[in-house]
N, C-alpha and C positions, 0 to 999 in steps of 0.2 A: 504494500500500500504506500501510495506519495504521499510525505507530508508536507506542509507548504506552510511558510514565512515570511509573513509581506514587512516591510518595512520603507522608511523614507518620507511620510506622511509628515504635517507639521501646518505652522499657522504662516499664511501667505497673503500678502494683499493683492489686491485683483491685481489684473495683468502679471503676476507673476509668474517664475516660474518652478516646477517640481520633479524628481524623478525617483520613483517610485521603482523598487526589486521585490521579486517574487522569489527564494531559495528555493527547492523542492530534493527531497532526499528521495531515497531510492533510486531505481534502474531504470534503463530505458525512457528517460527522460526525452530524448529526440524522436520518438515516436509518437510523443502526445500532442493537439490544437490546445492551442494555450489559449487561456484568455484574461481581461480584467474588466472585474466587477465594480461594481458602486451599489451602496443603499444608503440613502438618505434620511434620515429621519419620519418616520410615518410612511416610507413608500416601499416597495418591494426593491431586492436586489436584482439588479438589470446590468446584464452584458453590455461594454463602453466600446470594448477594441479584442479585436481576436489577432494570433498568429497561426499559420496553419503550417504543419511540418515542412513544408517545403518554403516557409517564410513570406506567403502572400496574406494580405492582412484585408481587414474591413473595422469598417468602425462605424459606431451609434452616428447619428446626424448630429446633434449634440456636442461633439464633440471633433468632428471631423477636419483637418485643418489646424487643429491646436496639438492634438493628443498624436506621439508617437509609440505604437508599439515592439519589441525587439526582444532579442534571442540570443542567450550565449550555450550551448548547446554541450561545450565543454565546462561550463560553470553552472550547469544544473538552473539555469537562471530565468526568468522572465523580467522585462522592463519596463517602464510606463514615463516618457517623456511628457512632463504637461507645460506648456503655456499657455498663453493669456489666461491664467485662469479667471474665473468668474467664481462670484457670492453662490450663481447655483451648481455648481462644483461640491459645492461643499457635501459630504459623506465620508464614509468608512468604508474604503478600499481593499476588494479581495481579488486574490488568483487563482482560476482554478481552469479544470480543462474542461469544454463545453461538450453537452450530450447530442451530439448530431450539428443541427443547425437551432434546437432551441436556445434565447438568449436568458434562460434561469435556471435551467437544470445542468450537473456539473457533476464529473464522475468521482472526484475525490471528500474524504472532509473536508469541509471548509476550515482556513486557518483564523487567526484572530483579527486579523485585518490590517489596516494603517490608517487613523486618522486624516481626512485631510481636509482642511478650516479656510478658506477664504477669506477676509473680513480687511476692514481696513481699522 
């Protein structure tokens, strides 16, 4: 079983910028669609940015344009480049690997997440 450790979250004023790492232990790590999550306060957790094993990505509209996602394949790793951020950015940030093409369901536990605050 992968377990996963998000970290790099923090408080940012708009337009700022952030990057965000996903660890993941165990094997076979280059074989899984990566993805990053958001939930925000009162709302369900929704798929932002996906990577797919061969490194082609998509992302939420939301986000499109600002948020970059990437892969270190030798470091077990996922990554979440954010700029401009915005106040509705703001949530708690997870990694996990997507079930098909749904944007909620996700085949490992989920880890504890990363804060991540917007504000000025």
């Amino acid at each position: 079983q992968v377990q996963l450790v998000e970290s790099g979250g923090g408080l940012v004023q708009p337009g700022g910028s952030l990057r965000l790492s996903c660890a993941a232990s165990g094997r076979f790590f280059s074989i899984y669609n990566m993805g990053w999550y958001r939930q925000a306060p009162g709302k369900q957790r929704d798929l932002v940015a996906r990577i797919n094993t061969g490194g082609s990505t998509n992302y939420a509209d939301s986000v499109k344009g600002r948020f970059t996602i990437s892969r270190d394949n030798d470091k077990n790793t996922v990554y979440l480049q954010m700029n401009s951020l915005k106040p509705e950015d703001t949530a708690v940030y997870y990694c996990n690997s997507p079930i098909g093409n749904s944007n909620y369901n996700a085949k490992f536990a989920w880890g504890q997440g990363t804060q991540v605050t917007v504000s000025s």
